[in-house]
C-alpha positions as CSV (number, residue, x, y, z in Angstrom):
1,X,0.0,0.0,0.0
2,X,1.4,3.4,-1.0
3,X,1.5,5.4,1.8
4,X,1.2,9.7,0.4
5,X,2.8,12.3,2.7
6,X,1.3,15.6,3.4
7,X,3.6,18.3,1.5
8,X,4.2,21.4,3.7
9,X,5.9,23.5,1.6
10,X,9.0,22.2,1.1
11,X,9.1,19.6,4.0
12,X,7.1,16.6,3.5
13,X,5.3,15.0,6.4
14,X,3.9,12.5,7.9
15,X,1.0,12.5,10.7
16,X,-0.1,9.6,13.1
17,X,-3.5,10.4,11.5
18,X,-4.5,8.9,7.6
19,X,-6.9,8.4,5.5
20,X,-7.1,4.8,4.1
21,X,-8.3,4.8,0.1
22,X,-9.9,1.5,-1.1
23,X,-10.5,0.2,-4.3
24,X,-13.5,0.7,-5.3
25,X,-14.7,-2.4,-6.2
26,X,-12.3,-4.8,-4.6
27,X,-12.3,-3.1,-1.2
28,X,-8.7,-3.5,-0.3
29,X,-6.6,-0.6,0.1
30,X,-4.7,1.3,-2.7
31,X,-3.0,3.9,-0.1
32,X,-3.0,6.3,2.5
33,X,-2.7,9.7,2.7
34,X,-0.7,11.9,5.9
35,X,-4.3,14.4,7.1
36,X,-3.0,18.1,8.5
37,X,-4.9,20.1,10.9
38,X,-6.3,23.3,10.8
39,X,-3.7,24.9,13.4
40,X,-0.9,23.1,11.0
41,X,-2.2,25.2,7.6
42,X,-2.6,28.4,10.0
43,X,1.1,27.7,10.7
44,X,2.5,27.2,7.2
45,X,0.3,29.9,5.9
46,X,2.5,32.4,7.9
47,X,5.1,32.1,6.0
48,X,3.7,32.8,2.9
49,X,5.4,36.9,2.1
50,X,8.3,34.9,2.0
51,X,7.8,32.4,-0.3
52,X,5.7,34.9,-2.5
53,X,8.7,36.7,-2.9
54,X,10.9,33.8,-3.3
55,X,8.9,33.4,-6.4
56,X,8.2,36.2,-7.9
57,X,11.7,36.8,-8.3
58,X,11.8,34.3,-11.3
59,X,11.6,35.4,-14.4
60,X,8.4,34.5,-16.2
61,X,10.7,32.7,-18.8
62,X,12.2,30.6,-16.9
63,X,8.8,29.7,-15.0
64,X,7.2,28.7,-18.4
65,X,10.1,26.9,-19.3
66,X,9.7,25.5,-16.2
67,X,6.4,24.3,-17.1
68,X,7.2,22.8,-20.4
69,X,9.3,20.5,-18.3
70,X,6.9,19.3,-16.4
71,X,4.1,18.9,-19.2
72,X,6.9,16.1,-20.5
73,X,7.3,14.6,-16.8
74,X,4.1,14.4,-15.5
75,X,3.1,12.5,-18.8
76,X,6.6,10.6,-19.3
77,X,8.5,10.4,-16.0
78,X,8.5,7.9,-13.4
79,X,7.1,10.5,-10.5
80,X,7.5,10.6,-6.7
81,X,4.2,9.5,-4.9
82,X,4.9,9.1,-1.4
83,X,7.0,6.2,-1.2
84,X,7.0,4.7,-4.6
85,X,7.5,6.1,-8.2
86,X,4.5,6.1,-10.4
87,X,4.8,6.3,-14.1
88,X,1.6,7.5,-15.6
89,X,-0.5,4.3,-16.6
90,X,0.7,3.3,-12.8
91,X,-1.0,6.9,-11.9
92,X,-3.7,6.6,-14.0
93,X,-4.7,3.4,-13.0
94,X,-4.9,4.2,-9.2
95,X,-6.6,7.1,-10.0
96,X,-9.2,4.9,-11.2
97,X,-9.1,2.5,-8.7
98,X,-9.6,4.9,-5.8
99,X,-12.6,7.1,-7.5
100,X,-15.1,4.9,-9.8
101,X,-14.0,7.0,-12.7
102,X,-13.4,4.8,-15.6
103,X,-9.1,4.3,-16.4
104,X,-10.4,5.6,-19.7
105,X,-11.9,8.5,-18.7
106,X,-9.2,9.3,-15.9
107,X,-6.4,9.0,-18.8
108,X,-8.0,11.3,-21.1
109,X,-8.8,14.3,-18.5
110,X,-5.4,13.7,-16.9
111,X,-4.2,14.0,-20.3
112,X,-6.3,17.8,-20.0
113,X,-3.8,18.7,-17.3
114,X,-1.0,17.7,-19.7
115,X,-2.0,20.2,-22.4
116,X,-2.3,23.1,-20.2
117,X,1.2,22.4,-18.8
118,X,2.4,22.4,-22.1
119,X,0.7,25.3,-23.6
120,X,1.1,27.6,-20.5
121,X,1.5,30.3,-22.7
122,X,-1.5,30.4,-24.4
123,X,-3.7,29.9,-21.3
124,X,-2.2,32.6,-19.2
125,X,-2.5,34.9,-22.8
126,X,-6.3,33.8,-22.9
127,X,-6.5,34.6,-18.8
128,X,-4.5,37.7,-19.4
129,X,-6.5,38.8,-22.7
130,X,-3.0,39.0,-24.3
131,X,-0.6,41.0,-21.2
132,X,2.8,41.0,-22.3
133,X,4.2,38.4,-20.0
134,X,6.9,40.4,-18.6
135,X,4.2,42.8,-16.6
136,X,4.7,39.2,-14.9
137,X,8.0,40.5,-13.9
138,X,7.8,43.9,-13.0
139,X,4.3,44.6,-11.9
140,X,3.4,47.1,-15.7
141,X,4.2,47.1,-19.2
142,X,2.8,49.5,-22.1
143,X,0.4,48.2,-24.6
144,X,-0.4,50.1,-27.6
145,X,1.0,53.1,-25.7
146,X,-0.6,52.9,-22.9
147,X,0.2,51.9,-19.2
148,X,-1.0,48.6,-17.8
149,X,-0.4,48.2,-14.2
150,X,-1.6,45.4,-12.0
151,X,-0.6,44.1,-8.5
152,X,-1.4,40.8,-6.6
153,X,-4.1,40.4,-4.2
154,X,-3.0,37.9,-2.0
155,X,0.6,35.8,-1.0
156,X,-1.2,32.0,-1.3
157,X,-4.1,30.5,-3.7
158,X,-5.7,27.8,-1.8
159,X,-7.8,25.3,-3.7
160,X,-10.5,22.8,-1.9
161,X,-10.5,20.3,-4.6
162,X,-12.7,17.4,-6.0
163,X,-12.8,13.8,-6.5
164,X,-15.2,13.4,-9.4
165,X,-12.7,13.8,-12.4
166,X,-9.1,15.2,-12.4
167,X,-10.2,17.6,-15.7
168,X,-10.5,20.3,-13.3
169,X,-7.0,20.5,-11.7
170,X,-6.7,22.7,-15.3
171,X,-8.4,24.8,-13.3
172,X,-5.8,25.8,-10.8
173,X,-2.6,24.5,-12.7
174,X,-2.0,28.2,-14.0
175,X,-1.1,29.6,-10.5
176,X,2.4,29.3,-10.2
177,X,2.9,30.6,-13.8
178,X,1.0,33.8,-11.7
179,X,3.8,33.5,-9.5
180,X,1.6,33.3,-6.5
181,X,2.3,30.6,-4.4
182,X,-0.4,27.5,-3.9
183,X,-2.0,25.2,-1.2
184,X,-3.8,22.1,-2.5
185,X,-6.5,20.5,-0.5
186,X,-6.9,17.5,-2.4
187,X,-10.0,15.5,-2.4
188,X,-10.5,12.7,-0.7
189,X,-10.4,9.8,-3.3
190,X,-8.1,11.9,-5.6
191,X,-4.7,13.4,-4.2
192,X,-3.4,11.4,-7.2
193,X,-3.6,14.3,-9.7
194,X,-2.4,17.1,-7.3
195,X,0.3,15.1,-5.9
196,X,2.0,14.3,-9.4
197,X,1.4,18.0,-10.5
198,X,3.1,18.7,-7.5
199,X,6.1,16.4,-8.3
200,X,6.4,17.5,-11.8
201,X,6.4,21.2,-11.1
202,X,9.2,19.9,-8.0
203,X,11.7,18.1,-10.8
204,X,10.8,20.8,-13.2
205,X,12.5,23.1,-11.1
206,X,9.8,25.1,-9.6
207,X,10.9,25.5,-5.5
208,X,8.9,22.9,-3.0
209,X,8.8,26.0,-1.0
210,X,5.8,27.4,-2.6
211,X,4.2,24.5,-3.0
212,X,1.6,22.5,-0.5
213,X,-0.5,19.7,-0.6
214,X,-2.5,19.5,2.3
215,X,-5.2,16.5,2.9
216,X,-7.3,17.6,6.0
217,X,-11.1,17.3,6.8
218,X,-13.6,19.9,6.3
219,X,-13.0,21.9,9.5
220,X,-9.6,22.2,7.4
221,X,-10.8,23.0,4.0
222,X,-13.0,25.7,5.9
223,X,-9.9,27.2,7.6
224,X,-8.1,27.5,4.1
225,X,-10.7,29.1,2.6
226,X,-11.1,31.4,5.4
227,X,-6.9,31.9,5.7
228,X,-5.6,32.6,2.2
229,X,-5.9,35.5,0.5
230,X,-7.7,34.3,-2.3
231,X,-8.9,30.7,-3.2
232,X,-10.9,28.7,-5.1
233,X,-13.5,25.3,-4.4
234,X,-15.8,22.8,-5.5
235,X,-19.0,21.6,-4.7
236,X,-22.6,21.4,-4.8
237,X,-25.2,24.8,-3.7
238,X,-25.6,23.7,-0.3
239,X,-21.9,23.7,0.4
240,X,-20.8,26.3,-1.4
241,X,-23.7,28.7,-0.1
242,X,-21.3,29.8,2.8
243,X,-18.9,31.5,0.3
244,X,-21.3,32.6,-2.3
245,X,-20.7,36.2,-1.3
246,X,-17.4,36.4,-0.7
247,X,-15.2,37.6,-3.2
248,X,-11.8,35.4,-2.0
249,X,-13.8,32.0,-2.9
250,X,-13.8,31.1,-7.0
251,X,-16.4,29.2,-6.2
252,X,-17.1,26.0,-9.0
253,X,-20.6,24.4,-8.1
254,X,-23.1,23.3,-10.0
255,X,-23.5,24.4,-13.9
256,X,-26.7,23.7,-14.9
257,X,-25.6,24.2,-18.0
258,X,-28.3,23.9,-21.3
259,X,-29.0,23.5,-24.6
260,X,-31.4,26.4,-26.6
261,X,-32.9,26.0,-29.7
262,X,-34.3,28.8,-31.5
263,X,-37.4,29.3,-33.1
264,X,-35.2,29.0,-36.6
265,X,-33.6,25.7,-35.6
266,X,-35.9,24.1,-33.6
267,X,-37.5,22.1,-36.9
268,X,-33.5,20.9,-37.5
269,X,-33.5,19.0,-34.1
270,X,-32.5,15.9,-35.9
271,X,-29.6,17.6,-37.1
272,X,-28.2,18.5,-33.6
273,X,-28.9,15.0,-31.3
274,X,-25.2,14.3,-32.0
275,X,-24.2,17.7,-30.3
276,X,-27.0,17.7,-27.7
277,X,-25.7,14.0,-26.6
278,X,-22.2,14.6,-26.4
279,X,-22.2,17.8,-23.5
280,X,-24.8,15.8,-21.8
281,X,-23.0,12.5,-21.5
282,X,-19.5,13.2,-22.3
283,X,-16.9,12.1,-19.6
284,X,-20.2,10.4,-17.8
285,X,-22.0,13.5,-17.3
286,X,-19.7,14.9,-14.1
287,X,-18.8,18.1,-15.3
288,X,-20.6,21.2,-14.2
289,X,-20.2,21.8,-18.2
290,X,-22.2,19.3,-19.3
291,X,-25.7,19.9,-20.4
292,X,-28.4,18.5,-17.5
293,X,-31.2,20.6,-19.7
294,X,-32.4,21.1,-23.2
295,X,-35.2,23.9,-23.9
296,X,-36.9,24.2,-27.2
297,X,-39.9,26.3,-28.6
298,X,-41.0,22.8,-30.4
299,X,-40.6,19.1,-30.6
300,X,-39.5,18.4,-26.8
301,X,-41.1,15.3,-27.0
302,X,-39.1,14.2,-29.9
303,X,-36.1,15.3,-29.2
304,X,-36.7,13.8,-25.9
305,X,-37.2,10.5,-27.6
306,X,-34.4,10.6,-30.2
307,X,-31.9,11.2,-27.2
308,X,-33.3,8.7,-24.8
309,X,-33.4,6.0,-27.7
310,X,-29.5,6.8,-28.5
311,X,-28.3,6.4,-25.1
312,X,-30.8,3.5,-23.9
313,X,-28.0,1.0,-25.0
314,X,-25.2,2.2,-22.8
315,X,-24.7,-0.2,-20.6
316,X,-22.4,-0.7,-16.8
317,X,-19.4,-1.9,-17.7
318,X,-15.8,-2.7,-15.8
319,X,-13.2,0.1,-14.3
320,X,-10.9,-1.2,-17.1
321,X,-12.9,-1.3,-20.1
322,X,-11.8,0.3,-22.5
323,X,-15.6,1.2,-24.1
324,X,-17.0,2.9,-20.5
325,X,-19.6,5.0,-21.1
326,X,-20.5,6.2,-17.7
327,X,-18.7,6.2,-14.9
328,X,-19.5,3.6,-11.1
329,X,-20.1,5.4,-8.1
330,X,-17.7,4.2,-6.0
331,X,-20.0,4.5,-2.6
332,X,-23.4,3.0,-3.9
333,X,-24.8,5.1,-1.6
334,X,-24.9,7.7,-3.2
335,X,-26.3,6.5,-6.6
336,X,-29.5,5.1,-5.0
337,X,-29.9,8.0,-3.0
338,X,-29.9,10.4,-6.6
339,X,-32.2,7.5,-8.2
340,X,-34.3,7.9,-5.0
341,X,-34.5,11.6,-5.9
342,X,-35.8,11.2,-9.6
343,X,-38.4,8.3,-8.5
344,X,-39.6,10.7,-6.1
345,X,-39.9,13.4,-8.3
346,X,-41.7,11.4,-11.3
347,X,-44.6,10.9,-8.9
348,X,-45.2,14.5,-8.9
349,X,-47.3,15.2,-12.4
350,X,-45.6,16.3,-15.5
351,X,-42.6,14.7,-15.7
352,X,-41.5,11.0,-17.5
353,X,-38.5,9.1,-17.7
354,X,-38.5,8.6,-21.5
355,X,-35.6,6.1,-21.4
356,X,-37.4,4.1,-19.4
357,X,-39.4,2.7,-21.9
358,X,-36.1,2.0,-24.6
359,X,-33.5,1.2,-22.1
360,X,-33.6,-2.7,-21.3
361,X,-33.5,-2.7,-16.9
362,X,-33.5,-0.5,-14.7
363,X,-31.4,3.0,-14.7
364,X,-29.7,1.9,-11.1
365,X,-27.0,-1.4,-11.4
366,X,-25.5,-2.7,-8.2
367,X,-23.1,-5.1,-8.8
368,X,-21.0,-5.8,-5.3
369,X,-20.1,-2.7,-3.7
370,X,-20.0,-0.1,-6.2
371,X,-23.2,1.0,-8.4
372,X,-23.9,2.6,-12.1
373,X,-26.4,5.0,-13.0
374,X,-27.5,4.7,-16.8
375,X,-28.6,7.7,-18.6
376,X,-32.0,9.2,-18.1
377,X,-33.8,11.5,-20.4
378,X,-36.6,13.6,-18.3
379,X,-39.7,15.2,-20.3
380,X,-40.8,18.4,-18.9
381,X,-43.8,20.2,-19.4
382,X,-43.2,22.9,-17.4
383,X,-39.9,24.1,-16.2
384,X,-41.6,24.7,-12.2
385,X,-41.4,20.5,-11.9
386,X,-38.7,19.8,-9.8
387,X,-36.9,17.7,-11.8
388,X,-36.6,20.5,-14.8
389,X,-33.8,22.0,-13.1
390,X,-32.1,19.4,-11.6
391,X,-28.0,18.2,-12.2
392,X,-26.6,14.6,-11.6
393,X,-23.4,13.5,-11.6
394,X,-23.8,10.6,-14.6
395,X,-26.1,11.5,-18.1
396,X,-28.8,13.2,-17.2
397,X,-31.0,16.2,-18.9
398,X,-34.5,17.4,-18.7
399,X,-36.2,18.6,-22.0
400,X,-38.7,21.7,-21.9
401,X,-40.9,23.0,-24.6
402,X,-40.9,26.8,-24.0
403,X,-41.3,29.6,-26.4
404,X,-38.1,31.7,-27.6
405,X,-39.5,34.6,-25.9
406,X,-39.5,34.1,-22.7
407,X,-36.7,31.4,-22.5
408,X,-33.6,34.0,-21.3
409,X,-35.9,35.3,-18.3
410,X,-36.4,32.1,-17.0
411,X,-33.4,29.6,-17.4
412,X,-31.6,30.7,-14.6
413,X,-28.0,30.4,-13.6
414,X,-25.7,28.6,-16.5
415,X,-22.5,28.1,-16.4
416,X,-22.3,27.0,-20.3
417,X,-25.0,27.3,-23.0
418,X,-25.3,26.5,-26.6
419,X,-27.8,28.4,-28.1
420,X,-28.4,26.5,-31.5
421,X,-29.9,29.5,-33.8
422,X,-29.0,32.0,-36.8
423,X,-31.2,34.6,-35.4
424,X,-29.8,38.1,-35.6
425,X,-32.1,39.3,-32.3
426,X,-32.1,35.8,-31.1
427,X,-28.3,36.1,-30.7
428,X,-28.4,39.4,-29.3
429,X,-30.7,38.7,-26.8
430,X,-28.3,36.0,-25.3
431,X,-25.0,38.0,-25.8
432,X,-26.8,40.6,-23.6
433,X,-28.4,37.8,-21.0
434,X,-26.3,38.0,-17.8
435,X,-27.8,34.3,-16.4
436,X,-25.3,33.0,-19.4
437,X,-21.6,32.9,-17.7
438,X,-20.1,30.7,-20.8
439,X,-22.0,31.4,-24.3
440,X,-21.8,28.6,-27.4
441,X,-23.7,30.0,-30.4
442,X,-24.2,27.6,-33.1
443,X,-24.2,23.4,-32.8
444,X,-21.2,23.8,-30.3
445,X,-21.0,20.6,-27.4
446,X,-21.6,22.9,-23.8
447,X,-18.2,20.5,-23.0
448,X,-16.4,21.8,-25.7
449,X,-13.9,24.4,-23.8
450,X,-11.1,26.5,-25.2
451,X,-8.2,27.7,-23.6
452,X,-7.8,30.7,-25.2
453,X,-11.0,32.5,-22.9
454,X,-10.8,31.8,-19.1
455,X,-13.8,29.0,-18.2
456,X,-15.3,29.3,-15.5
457,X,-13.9,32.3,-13.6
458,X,-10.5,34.2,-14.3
459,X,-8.0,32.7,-12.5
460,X,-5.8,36.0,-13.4
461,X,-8.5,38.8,-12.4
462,X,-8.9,36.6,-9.3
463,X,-4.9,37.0,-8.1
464,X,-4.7,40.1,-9.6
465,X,-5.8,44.1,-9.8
466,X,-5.3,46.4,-12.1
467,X,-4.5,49.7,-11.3
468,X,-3.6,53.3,-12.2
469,X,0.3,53.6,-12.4
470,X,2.5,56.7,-13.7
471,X,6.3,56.1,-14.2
472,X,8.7,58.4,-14.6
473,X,11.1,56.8,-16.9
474,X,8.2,55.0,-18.9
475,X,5.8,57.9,-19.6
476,X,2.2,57.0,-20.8
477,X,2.1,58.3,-24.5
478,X,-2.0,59.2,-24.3
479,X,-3.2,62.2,-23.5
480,X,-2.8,63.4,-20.1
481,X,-4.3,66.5,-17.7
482,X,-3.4,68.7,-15.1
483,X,-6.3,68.9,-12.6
């Protein structure tokens, strides 16, 4: 069993205290992980001016070059993890073990993290909207003659991580290249993918000294977020409704993310299933980016058909299969208490499982300790039922019939949309709808992301401020005025 200290910036320890991480369907153990305490981080967080500064005194070249490195290790190299070495089918393969995820899925969204090592440069250009990196270095730079000044807002970035897929430590990866030190709470089933980020950035060159990996409890996840200067964190409303109005918490929760047809396309809808399937069951439906709702003016009960009848052969199959289409919950638990939810809520009126009826058995599969949840297609008519605006971790979307002019006031809160129209008005009604945080116009997957525009949140406008700056040897070249 591999045992996986605690990092505390630059010293690695290990407490009398673990957390022991079981395969998920054998039940034996796969490792365990050194737990910190909340008067530890308060500790280690005191140092952190220091290693700030130790930091920031890199150039920004050799910190991407830096990252280039570690693209090729964390991908190539045999990696530190704990007391072993892991080379990356090693690390995928526990990753798997440990969270239910398929080793399919886990390779290709560790393989996410791997592209935005590589390409550093283009995400921190899309983060930065194109900043010279070198206002990296000394705080301003001039762009097209004019003074751009911006300065940190805090010494550490904590982040209160996941264990549903390891595509979102993209989310954080960027920090360092920010040049702002970073604390990593990992989740519980998943220190895998912050630990060999961790390692790569370590033999890459990048100092241990700014670097922490922290596994606590919640008490401890609550005193990073409430220590560091700025931070980000996952989870569902009801945890996350603590830090909704604090402006130090990036918070990632739930997308409820949707599909729109327009009034113009909405006769088409055989032409977009493809689409519509793929951001609502791509990667097994766990990220907040994939679509849990499709609304339409027409044909909700077809398009809630042809959906339902593609996906009602997807089937349970093994961690290791190389043809998983959704992923096994590794606490079973959990998927009969989310199928408890949907039974309860077709009893209300107005609301049926349309995959019911093409799917062969029923949407919940035990199968020893772990369970599988096969994709369900809801019909809505009417977007109050309580299943309507609902998100599940494995394929799962509601379809609405509702008319084109009154969809924008009353989708609510989406992370990612795909409005499928060539409407002139149509499209600027949704480029002007603030409820839309991430906008696809045209048949455009809600999953399909690009690095080049920050996701969800700027990481960049989250560690940094811009502000008014006048030097003496670099004059602004606009017009100026003496008050």
């Amino acid at each position: 069993m591999i045992h996986i200290p605690a990092l505390r910036f630059g010293k690695p320890y290990t407490s009398l205290e673990k957390a022991t991480l079981v395969h998920h369907v054998t039940g034996e153990p796969v490792a365990e992980v050194s737990q910190v305490t909340g008067s530890m981080i308060a500790r280690d967080l005191g140092n952190m001016e220091r290693a700030h500064k130790q930091l920031a005194a890199i150039p920004i070249r050799d910190i991407l070059a830096m990252y280039k490195k570690a693209a090729d290790y964390f991908l190539n190299a045999a990696l530190p993890c704990g007391d072993t070495d892991l080379t990356f089918d090693q690390y995928v393969r526990n990753l798997s073990s440990t969270t239910g995820s398929p080793i399919v899925f886990c390779d290709r969204n560790a393989r996410k993290v791997h592209y935005v090592l590589g390409n550093i440069e283009e995400v921190i250009a899309g983060l930065t909207r194109g900043l010279d990196h070198e206002a990296l270095d000394t705080g301003y730079t001039m762009k097209n003659g004019r003074m751009q000044a911006f300065y940190p807002t805090t010494d550490i970035f904590g982040a209160v991580l996941p264990s549903n897929s390891p595509g979102v430590h993209s989310l954080w990866v960027p920090t360092i290249a920010f040049k702002i030190p970073l604390l990593l709470k990992p989740g519980r089933e998943e220190p895998w993918t912050p630990y060999r980020v961790l390692q790569a950035f370590i033999k890459a060159g990048i100092p241990a000294s700014v670097l922490g990996f922290l596994p606590t409890d919640h008490a401890g996840a609550a005193d990073i977020l409430r220590l560091c200067g700025r931070s980000m964190a996952f989870g569902d409303d009801r945890t996350m409704a603590p830090y909704k109005n604090d402006h130090r918490v990036e918070i990632h929760g739930t997308g409820y993310s949707k599909y729109i047809l327009g009034e113009d396309q909405a006769d088409n809808w055989q032409q977009h299933l493809d689409v519509m399937l793929e951001g609502i069951a791509a990667n097994g439906g766990r990220a907040c980016v994939n679509a849990s709702a499709v609304w339409t003016p027409r044909h909700a009960v077809e398009i809630a058909e042809g959906l339902a009848k593609k996906l009602a052969g997807w089937k349970a199959r093994s961690w290791d299969d190389p043809h998983c289409e959704v992923s096994a919950f590794a606490n079973a638990a959990v998927a009969e208490g989310i199928n408890n939810l949907i039974e309860e809520g077709l009893k209300e009126p107005g609301a049926i499982d349309v995959t019911a009826k093409f799917r062969d058995g029923p949407r919940l599969i035990k199968e020893g300790r772990v369970a599988w949840l096969l994709p369900t297609i809801i019909l809505c008519d009417s977007p109050e039922h309580p299943l309507a605006n609902k998100e599940f971790l494995f394929p799962y979307a509601a379809v609405i019939e509702y008319p084109q002019s009154e969809v924008l006031k009353r989708i609510g809160y989406t992370l990612a949309a795909t409005a499928i129209t060539e409407d002139p008005a149509f499209i600027a009604d949704l480029l002007a709808c603030s409820s839309i945080e991430r906008l696809n116009i045209g048949p455009l997957p809600t999953n399909r992301l690009t690095w080049d525009q920050p996701h969800e949140g700027n990481l960049f406008t989250h560690l940094y401020r811009q502000r008014a700056l006048q030097h003496a040897t670099r004059p602004n070249t606009g017009a100026a005025a003496r008050v």
